[in-house]
N, CA, C and O atoms as a CHARMM CRD file, in Angstrom:
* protein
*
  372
    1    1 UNK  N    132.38800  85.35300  92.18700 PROA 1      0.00000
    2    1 UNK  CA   131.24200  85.18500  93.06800 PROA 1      0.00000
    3    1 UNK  C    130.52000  83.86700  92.79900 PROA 1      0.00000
    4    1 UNK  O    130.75500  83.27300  91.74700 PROA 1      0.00000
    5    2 UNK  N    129.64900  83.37400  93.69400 PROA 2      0.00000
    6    2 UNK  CA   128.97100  81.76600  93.25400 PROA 2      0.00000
    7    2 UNK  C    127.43300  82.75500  92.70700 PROA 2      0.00000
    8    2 UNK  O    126.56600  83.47400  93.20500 PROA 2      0.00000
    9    3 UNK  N    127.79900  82.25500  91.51500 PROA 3      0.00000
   10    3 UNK  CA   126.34200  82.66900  91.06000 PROA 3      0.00000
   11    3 UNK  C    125.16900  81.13100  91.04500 PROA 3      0.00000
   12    3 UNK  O    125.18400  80.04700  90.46000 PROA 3      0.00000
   13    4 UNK  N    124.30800  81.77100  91.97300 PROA 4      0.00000
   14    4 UNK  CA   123.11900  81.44100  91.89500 PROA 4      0.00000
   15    4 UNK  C    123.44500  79.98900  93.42800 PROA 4      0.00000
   16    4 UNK  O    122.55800  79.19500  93.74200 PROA 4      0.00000
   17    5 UNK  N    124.26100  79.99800  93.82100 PROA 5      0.00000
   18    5 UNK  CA   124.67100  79.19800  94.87900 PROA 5      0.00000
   19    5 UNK  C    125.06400  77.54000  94.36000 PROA 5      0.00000
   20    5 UNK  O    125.04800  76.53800  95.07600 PROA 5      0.00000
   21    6 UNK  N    125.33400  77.60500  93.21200 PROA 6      0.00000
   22    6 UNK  CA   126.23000  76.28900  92.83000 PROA 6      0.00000
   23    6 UNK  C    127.83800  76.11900  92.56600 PROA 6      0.00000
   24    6 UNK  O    128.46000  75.34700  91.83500 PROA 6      0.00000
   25    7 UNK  N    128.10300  76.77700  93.13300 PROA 7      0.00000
   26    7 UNK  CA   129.88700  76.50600  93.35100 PROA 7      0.00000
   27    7 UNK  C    130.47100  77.22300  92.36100 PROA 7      0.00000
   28    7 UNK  O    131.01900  76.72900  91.37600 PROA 7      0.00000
   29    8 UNK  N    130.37300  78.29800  92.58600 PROA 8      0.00000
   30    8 UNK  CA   131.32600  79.20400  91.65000 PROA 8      0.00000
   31    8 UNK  C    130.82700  79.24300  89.56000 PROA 8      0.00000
   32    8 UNK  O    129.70800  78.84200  89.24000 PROA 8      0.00000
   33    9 UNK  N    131.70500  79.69400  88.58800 PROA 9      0.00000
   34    9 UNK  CA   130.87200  80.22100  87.48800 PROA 9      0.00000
   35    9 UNK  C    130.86100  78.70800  86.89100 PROA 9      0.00000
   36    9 UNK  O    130.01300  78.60600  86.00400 PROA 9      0.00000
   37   10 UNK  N    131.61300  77.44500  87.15300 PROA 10     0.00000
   38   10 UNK  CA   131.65000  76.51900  86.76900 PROA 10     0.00000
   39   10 UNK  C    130.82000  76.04800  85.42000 PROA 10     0.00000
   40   10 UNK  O    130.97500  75.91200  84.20700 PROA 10     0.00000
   41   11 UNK  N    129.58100  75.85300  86.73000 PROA 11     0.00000
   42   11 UNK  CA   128.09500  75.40100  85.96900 PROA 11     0.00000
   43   11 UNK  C    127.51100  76.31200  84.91900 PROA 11     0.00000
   44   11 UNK  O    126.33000  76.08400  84.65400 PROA 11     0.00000
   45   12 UNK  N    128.09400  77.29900  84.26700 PROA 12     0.00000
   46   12 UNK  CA   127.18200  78.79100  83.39200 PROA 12     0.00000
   47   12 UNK  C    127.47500  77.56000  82.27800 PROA 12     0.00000
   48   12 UNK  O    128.16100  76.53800  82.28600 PROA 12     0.00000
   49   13 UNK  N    126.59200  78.21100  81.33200 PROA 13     0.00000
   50   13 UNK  CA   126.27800  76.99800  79.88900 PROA 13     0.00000
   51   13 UNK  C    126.00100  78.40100  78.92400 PROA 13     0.00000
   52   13 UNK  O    125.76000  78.14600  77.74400 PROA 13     0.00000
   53   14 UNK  N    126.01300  80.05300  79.36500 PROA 14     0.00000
   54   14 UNK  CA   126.23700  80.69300  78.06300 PROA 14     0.00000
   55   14 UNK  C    125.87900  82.01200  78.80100 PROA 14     0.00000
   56   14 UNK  O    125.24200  81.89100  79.84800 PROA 14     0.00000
   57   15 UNK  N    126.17700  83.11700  78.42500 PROA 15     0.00000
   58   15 UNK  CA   126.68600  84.39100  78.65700 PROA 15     0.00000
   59   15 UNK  C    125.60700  85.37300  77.77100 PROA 15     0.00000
   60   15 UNK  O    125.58300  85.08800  76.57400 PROA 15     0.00000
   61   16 UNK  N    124.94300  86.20000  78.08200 PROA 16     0.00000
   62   16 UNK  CA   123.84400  86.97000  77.06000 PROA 16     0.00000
   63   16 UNK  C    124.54200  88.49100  77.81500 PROA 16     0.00000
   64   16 UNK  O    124.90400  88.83400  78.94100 PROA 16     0.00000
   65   17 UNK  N    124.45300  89.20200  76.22800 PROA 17     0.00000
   66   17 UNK  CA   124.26600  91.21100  77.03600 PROA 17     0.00000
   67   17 UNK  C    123.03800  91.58400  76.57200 PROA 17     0.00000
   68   17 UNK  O    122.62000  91.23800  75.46700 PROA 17     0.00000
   69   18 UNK  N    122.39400  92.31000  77.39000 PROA 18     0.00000
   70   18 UNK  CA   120.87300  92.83900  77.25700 PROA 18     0.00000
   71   18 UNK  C    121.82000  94.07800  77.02400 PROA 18     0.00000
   72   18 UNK  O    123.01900  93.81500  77.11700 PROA 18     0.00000
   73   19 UNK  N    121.58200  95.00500  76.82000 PROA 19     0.00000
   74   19 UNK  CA   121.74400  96.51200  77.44100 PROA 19     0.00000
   75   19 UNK  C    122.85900  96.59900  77.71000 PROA 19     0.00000
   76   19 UNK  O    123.80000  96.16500  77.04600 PROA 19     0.00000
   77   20 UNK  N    122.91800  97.39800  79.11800 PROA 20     0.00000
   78   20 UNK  CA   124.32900  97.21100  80.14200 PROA 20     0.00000
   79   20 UNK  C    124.18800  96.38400  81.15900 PROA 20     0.00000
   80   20 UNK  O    124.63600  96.72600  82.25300 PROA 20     0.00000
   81   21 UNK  N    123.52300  95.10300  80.99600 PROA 21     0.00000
   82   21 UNK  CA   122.91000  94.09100  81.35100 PROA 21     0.00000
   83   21 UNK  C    123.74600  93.01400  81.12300 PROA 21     0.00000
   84   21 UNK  O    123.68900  92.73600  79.92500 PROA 21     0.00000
   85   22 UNK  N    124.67600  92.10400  81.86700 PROA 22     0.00000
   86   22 UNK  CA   124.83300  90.69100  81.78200 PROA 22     0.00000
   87   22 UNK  C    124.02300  89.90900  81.94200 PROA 22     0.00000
   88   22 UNK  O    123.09800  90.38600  82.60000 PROA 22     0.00000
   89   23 UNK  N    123.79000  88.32200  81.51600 PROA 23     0.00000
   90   23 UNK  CA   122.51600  87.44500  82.14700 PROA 23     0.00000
   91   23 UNK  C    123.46700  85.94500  81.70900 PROA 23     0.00000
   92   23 UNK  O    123.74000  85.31300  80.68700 PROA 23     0.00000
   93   24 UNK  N    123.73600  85.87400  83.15600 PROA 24     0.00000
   94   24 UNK  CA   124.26700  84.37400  82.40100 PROA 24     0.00000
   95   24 UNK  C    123.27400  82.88500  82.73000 PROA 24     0.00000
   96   24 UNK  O    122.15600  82.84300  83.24300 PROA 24     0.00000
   97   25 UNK  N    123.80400  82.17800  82.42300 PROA 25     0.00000
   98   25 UNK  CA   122.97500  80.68800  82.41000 PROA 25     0.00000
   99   25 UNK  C    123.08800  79.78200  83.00100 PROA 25     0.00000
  100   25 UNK  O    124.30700  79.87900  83.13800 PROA 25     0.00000
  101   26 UNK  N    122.84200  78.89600  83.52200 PROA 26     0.00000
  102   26 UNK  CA   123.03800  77.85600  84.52700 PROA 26     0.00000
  103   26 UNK  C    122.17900  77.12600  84.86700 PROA 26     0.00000
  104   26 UNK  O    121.51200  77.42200  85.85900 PROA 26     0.00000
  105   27 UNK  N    121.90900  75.85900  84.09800 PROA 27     0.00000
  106   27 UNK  CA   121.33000  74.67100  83.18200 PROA 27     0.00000
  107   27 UNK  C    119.96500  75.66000  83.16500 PROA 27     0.00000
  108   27 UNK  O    119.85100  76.61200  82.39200 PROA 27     0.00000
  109   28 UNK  N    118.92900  75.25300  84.17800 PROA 28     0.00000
  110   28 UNK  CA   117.78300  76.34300  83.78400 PROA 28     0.00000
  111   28 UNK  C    117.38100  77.38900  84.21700 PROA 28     0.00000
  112   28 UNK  O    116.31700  77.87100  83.82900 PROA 28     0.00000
  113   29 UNK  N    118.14300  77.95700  85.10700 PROA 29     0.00000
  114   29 UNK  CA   118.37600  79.19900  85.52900 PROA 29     0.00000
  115   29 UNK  C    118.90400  80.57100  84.82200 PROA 29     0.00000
  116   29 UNK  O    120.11900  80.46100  84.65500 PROA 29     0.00000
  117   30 UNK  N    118.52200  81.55700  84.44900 PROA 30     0.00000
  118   30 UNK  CA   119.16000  82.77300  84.17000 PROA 30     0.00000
  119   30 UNK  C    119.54300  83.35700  85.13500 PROA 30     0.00000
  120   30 UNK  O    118.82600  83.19900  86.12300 PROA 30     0.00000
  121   31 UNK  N    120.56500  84.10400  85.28200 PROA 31     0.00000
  122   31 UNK  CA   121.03900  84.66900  86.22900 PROA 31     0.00000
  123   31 UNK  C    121.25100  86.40800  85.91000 PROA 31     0.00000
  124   31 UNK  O    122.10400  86.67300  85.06300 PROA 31     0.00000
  125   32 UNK  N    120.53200  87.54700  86.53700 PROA 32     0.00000
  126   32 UNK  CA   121.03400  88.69500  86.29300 PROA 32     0.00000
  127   32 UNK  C    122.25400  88.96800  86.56500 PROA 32     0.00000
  128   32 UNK  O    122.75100  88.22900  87.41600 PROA 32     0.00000
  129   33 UNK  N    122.82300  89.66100  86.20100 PROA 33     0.00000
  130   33 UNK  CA   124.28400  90.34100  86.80500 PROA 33     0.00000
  131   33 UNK  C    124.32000  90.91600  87.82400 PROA 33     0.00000
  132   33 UNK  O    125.37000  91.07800  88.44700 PROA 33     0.00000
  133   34 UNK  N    122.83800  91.47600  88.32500 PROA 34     0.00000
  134   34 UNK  CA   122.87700  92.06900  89.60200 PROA 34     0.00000
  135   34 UNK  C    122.73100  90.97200  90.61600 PROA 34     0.00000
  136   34 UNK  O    123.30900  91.12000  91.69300 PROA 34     0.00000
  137   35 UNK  N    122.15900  90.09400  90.43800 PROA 35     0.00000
  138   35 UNK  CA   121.92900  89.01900  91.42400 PROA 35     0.00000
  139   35 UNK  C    122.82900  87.86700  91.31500 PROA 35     0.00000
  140   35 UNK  O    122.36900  86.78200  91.67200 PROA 35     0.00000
  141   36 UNK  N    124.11400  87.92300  90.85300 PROA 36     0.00000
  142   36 UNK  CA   125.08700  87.00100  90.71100 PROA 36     0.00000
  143   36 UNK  C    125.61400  86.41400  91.76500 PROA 36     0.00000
  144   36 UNK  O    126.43000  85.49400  91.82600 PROA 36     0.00000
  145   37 UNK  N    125.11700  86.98200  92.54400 PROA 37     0.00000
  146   37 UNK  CA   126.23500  86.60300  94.21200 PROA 37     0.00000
  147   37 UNK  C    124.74900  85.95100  95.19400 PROA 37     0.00000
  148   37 UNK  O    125.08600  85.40300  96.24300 PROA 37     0.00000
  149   38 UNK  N    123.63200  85.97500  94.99100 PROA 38     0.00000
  150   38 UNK  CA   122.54000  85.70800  95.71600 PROA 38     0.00000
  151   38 UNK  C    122.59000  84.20300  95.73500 PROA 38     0.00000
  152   38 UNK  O    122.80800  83.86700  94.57100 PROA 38     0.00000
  153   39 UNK  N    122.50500  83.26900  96.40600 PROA 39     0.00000
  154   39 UNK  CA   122.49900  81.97100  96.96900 PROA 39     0.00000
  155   39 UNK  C    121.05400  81.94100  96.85300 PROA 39     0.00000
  156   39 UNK  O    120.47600  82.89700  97.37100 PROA 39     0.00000
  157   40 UNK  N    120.21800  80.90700  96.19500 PROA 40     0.00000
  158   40 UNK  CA   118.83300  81.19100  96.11300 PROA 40     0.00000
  159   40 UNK  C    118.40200  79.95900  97.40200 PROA 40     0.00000
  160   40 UNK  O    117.41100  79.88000  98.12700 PROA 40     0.00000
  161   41 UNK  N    119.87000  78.93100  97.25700 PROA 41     0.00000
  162   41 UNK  CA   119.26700  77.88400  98.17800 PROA 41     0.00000
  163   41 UNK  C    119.02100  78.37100  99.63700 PROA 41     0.00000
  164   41 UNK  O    118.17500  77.92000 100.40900 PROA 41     0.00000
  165   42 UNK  N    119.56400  78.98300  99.78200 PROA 42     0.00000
  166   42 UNK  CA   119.51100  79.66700 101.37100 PROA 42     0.00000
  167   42 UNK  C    119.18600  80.98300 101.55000 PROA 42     0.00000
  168   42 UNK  O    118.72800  81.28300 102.65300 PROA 42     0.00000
  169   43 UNK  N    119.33100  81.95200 100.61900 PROA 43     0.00000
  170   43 UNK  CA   118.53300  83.06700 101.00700 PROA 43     0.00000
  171   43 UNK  C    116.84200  83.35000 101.22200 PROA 43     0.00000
  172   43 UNK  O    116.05500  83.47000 100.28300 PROA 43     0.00000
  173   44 UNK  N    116.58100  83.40600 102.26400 PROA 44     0.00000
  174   44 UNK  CA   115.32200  83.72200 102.86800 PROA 44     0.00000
  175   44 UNK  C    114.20700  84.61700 101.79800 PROA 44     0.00000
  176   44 UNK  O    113.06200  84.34900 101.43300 PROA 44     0.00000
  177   45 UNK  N    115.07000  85.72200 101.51700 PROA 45     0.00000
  178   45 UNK  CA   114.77100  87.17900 101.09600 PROA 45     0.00000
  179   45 UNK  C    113.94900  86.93000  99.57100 PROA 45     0.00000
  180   45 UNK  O    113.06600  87.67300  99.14200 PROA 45     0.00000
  181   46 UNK  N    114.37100  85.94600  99.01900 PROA 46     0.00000
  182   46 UNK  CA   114.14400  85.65200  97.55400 PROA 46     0.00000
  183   46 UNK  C    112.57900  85.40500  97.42500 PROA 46     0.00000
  184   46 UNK  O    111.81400  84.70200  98.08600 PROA 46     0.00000
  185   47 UNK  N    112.37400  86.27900  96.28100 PROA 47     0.00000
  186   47 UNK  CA   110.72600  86.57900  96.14800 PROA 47     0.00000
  187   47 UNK  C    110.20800  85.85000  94.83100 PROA 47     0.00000
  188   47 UNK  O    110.27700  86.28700  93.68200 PROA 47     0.00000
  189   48 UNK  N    109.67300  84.63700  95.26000 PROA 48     0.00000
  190   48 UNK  CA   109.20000  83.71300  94.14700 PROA 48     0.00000
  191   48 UNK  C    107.80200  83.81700  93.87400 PROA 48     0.00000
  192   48 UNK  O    106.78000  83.77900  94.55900 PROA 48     0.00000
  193   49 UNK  N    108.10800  83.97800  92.49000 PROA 49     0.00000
  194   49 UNK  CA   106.40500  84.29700  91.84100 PROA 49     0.00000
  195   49 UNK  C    106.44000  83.65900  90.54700 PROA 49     0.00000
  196   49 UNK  O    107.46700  83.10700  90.15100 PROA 49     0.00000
  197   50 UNK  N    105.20900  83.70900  89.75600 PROA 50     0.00000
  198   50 UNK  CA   104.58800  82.56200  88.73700 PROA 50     0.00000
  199   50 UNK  C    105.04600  83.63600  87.50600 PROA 50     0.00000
  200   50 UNK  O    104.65000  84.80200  87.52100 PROA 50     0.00000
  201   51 UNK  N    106.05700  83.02900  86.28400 PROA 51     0.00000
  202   51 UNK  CA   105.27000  83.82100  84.90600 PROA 51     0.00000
  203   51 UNK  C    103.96400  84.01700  84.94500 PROA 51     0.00000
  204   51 UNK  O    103.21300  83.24200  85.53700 PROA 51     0.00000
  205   52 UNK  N    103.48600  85.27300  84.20100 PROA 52     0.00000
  206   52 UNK  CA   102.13200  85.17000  83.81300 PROA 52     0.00000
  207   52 UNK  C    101.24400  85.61500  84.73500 PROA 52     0.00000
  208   52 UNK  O    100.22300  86.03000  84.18800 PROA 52     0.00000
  209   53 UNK  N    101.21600  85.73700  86.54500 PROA 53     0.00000
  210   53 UNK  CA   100.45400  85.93800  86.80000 PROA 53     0.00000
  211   53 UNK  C    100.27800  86.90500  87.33200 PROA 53     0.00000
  212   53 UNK  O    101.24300  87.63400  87.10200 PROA 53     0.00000
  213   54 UNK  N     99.19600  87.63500  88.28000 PROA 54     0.00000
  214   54 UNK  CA    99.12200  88.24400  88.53100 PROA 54     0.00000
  215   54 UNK  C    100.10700  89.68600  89.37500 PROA 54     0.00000
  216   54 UNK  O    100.08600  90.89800  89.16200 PROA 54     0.00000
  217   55 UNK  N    100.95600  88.77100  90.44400 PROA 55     0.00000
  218   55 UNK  CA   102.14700  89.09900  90.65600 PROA 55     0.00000
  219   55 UNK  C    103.00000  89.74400  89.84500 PROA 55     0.00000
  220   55 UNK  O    103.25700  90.90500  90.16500 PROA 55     0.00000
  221   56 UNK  N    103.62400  89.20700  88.66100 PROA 56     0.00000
  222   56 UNK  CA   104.24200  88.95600  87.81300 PROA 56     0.00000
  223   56 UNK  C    104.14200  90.46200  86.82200 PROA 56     0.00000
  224   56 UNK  O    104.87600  91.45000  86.80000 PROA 56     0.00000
  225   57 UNK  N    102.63500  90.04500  85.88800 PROA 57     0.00000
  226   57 UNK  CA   102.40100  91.86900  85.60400 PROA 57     0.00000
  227   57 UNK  C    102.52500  92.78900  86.42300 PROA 57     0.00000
  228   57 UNK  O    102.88400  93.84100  85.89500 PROA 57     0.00000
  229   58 UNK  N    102.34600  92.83800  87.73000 PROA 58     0.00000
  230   58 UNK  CA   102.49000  94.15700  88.82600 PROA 58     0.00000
  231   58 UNK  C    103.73000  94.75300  88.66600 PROA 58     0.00000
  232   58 UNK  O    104.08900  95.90400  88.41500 PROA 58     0.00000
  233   59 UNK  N    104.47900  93.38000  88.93300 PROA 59     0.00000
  234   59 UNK  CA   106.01100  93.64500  88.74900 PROA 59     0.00000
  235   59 UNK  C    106.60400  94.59000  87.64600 PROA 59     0.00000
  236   59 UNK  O    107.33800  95.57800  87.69500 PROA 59     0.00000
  237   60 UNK  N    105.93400  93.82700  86.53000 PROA 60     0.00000
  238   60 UNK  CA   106.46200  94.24600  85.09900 PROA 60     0.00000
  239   60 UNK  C    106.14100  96.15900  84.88500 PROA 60     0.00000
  240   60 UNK  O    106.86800  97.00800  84.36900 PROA 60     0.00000
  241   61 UNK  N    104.79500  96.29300  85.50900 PROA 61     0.00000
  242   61 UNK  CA   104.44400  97.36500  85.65100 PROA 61     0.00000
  243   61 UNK  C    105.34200  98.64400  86.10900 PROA 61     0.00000
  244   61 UNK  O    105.41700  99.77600  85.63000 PROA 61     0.00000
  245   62 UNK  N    106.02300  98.01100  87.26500 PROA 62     0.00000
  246   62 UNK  CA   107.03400  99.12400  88.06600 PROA 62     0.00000
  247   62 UNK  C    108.38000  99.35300  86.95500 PROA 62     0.00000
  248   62 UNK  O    108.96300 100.40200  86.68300 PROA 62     0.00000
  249   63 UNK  N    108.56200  98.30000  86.56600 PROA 63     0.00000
  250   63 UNK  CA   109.77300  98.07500  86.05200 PROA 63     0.00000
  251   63 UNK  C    110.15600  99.33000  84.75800 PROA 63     0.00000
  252   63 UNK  O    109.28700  99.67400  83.95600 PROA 63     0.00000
  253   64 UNK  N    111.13900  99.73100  84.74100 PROA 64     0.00000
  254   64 UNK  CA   112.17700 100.67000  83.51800 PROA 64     0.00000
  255   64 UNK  C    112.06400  99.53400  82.65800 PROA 64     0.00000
  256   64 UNK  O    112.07500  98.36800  83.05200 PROA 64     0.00000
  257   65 UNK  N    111.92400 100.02000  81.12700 PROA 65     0.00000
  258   65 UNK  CA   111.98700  99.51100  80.07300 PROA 65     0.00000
  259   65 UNK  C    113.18000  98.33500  80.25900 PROA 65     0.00000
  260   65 UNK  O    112.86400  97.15600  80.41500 PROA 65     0.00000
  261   66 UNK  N    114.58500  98.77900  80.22700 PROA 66     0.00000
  262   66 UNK  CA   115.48400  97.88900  80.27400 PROA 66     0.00000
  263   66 UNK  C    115.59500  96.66900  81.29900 PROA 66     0.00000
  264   66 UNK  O    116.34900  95.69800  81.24800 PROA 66     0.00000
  265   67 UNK  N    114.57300  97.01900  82.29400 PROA 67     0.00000
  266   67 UNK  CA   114.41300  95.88300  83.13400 PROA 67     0.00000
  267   67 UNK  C    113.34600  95.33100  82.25300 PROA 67     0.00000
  268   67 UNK  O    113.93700  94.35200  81.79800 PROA 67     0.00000
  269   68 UNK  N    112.33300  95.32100  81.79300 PROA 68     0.00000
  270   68 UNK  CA   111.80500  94.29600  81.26900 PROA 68     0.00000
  271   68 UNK  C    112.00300  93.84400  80.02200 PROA 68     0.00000
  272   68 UNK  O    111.27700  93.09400  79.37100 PROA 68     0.00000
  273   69 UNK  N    113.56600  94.60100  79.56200 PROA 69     0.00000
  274   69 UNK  CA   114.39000  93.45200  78.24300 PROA 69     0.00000
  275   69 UNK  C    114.78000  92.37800  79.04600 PROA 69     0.00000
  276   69 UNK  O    114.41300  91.22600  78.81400 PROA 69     0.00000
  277   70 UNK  N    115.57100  92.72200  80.06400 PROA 70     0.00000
  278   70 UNK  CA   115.90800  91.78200  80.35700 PROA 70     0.00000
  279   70 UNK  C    115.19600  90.30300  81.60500 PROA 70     0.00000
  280   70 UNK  O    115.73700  89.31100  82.09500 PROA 70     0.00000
  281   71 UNK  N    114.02900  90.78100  81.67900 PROA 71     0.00000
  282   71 UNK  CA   112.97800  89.75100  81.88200 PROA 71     0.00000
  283   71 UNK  C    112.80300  89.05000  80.61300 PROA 71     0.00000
  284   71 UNK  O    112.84300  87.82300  80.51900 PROA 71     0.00000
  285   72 UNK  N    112.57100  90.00700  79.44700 PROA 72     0.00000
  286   72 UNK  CA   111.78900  89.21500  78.24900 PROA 72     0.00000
  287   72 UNK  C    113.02700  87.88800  77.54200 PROA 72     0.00000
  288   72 UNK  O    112.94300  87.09000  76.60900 PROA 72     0.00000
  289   73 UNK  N    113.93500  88.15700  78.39300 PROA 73     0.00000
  290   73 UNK  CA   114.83900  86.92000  77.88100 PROA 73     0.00000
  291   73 UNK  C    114.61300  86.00000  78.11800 PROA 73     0.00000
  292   73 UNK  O    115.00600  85.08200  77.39800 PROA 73     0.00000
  293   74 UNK  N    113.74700  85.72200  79.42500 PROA 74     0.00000
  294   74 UNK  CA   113.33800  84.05600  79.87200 PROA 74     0.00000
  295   74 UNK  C    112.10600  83.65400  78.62900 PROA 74     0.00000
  296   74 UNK  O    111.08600  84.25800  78.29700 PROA 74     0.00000
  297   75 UNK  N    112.73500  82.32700  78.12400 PROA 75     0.00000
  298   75 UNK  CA   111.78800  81.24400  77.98300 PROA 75     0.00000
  299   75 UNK  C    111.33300  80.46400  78.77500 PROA 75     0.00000
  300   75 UNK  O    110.60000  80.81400  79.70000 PROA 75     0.00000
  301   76 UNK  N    111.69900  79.23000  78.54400 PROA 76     0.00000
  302   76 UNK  CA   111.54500  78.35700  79.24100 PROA 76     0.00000
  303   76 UNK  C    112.23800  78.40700  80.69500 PROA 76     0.00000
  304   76 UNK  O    112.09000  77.31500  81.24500 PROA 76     0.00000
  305   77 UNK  N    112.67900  78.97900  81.19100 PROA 77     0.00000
  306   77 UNK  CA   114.24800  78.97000  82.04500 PROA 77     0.00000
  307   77 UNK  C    113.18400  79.57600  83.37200 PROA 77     0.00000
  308   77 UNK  O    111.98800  79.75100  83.13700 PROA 77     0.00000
  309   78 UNK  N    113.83300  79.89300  84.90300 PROA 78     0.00000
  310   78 UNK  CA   113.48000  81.06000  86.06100 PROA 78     0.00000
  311   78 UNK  C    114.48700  81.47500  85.43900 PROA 78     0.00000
  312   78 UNK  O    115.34500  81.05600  84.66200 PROA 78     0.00000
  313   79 UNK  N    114.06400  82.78300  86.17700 PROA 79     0.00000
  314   79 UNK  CA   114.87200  83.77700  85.95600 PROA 79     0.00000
  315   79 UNK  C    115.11100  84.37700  87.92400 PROA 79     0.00000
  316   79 UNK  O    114.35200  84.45100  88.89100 PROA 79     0.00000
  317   80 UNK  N    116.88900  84.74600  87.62700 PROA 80     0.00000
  318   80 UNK  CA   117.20400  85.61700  89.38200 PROA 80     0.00000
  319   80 UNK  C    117.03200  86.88600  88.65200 PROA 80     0.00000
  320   80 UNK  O    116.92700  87.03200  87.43400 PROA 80     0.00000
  321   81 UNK  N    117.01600  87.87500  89.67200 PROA 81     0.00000
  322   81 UNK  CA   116.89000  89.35200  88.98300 PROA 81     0.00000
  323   81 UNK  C    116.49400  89.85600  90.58500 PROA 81     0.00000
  324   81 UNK  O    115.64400  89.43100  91.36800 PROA 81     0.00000
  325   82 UNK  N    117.61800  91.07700  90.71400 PROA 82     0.00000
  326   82 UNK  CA   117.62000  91.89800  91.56600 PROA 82     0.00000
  327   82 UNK  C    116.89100  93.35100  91.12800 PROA 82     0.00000
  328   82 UNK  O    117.48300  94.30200  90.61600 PROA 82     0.00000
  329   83 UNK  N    115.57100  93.28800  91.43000 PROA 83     0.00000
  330   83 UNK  CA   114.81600  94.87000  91.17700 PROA 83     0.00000
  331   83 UNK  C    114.07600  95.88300  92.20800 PROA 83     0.00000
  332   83 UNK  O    112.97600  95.59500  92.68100 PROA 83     0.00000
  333   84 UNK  N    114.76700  97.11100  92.53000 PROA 84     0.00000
  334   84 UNK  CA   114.66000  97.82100  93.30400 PROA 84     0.00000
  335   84 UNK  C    114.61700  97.43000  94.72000 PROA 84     0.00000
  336   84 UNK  O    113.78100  97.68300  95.58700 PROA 84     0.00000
  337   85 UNK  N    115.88500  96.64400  94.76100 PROA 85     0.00000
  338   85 UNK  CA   116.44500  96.20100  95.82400 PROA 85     0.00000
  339   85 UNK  C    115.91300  95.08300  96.27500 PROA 85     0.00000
  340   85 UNK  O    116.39000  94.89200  97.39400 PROA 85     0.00000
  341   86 UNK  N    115.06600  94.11900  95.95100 PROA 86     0.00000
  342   86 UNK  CA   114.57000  93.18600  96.13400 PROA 86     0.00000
  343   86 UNK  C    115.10600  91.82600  95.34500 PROA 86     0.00000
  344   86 UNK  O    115.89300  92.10000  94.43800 PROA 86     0.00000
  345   87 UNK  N    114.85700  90.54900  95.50200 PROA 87     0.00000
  346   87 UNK  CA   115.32600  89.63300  94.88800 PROA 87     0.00000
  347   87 UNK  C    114.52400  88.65100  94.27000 PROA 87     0.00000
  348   87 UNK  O    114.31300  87.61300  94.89700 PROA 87     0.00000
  349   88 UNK  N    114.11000  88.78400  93.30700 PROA 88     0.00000
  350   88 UNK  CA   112.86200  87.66500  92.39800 PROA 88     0.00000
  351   88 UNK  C    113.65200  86.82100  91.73800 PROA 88     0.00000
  352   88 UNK  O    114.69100  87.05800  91.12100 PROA 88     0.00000
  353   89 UNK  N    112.89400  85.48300  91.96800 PROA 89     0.00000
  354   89 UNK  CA   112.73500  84.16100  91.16600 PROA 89     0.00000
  355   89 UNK  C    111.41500  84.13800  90.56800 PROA 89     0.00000
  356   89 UNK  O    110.28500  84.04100  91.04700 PROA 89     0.00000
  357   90 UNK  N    111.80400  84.23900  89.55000 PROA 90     0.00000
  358   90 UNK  CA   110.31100  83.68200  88.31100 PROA 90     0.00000
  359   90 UNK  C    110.65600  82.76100  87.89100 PROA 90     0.00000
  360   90 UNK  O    111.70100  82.35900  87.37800 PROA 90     0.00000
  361   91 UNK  N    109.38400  82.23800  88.19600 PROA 91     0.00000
  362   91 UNK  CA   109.16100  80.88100  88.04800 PROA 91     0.00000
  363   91 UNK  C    108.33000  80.33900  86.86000 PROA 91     0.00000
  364   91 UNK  O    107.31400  80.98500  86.60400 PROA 91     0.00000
  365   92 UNK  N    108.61200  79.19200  86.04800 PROA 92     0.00000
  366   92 UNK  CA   107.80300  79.25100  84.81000 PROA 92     0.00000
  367   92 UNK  C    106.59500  78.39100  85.44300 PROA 92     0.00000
  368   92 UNK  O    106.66700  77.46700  86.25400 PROA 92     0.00000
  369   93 UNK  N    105.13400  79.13900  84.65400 PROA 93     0.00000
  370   93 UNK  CA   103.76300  79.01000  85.44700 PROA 93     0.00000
  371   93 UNK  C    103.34500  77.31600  85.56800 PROA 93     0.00000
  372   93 UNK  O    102.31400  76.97400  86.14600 PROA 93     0.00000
């Protein structure tokens, strides 16, 4: 699949398991395993919000424990992540 819409797994720079969680990398991008196939350049649908803010905790709020391991992996990086059917880019604030 083209993860994250740059031409196939080419560009990944390192591979993480959360859980039953893949998250791969791609220069500063994390990529969930669920959202591996999402094109961020052209998908409409993609729900961009700030680390840290207000948004952001709401989110964290809904979320199953194991979804927010595998949020807590971003540093510096966005993060893709497909949660409850929706598609977020976090964005660092």
């Amino acid at each position: 699949p083209d993860v994250g819409g740059g031409g196939g797994r080419s560009g990944l720079q390192g591979i993480r398991k959360v859980g039953n969680a893949t998250i791969y990398q791609r220069g500063n991008l994390l990529i969930a395993d669920n959202a591996a196939a999402i094109d961020i350049e052209n998908d409409q649908s993609v729900i961009k919000l700030k680390k840290f803010s207000d948004e952001y905790f709401k989110l964290i709020d809904q979320n199953t424990a194991e979804e927010n391991l595998i949020i807590a992996q971003q540093d510096k990086e966005e993060m893709l992540i497909v949660l409850r059917g929706k598609t977020y880019l976090i964005q660092q604030p």
